[in-house]
C-alpha positions as CSV (number, residue, x, y, z in Angstrom):
1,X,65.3,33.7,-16.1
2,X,68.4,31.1,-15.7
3,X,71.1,32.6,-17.3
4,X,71.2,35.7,-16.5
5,X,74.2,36.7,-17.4
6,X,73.8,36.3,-21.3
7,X,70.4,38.5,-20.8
8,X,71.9,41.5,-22.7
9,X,71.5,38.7,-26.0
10,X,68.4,38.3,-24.8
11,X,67.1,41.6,-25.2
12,X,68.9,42.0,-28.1
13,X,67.2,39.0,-30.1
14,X,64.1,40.0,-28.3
15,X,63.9,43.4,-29.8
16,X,64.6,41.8,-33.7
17,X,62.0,40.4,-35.7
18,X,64.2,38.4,-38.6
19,X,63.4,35.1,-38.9
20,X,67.1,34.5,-39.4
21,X,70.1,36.5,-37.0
22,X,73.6,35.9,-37.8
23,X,75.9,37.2,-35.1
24,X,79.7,37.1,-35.2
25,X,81.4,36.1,-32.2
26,X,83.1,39.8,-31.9
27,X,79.0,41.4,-31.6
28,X,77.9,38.7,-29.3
29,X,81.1,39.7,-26.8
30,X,79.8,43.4,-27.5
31,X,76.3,42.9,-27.1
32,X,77.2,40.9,-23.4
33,X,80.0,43.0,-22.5
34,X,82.1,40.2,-21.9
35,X,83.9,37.5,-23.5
36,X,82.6,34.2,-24.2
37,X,84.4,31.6,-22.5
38,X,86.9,29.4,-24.5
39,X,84.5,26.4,-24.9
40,X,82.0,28.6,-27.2
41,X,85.1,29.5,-29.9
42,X,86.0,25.5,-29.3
43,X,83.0,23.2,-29.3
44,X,80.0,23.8,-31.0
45,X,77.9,22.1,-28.5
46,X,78.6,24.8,-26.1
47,X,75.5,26.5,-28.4
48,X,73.0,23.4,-28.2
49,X,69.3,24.5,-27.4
50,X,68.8,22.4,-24.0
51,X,68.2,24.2,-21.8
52,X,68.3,21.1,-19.6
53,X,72.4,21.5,-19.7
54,X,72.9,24.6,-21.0
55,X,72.2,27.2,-19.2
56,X,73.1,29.9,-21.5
57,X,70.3,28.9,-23.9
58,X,68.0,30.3,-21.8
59,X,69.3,33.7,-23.5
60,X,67.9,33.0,-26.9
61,X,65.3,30.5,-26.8
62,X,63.0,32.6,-24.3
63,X,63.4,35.3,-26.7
64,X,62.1,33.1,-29.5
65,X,65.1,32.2,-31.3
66,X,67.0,28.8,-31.7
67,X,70.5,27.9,-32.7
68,X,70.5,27.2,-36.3
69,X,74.4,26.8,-37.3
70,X,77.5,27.7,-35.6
71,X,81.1,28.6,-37.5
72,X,83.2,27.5,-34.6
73,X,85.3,31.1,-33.8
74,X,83.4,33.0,-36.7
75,X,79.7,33.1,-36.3
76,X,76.5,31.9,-34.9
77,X,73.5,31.9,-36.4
78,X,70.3,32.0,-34.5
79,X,66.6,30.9,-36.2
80,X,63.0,32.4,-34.8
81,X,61.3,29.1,-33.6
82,X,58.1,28.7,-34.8
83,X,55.5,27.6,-33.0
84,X,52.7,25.5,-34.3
């Protein structure tokens, strides 16, 4: 999987089956067990779903979940993406 490093969020969105997660920046750090580099507290298309140019996307969207909204320095909050 690219992105390896943010493959403890992986598992962790893996393993839930809300259609909706809301994460604050704090549980994301704890579920990684590092901090997120500046540019996802700064620009909100640090959390875009291409995968094409960001790598860390990789994280959630193979585990079924998309960005849905992001509170620059708060939250994130992720969406199951259903398939049709």
């Amino acid at each position: 999987m690219r992105g390896e490093k943010y493959l403890p969020l992986h598992q962790y969105l893996k393993s839930n089956a809300s259609e909706y997660i809301t994460l604050p920046f704090e549980k994301i750090e704890m579920i990684l067990g590092f901090k997120l580099p500046n540019s996802a507290y700064k620009y909100s298309p640090w959390w875009s779903n291409n995968i094409g140019t960001h790598t860390q996307a990789h994280s959630r969207i193979d585990a079924g979940y998309k960005t849905q909204s992001v509170q620059l320095g708060n939250q994130v909050v992720f969406r199951r993406d259903i398939i049709i």
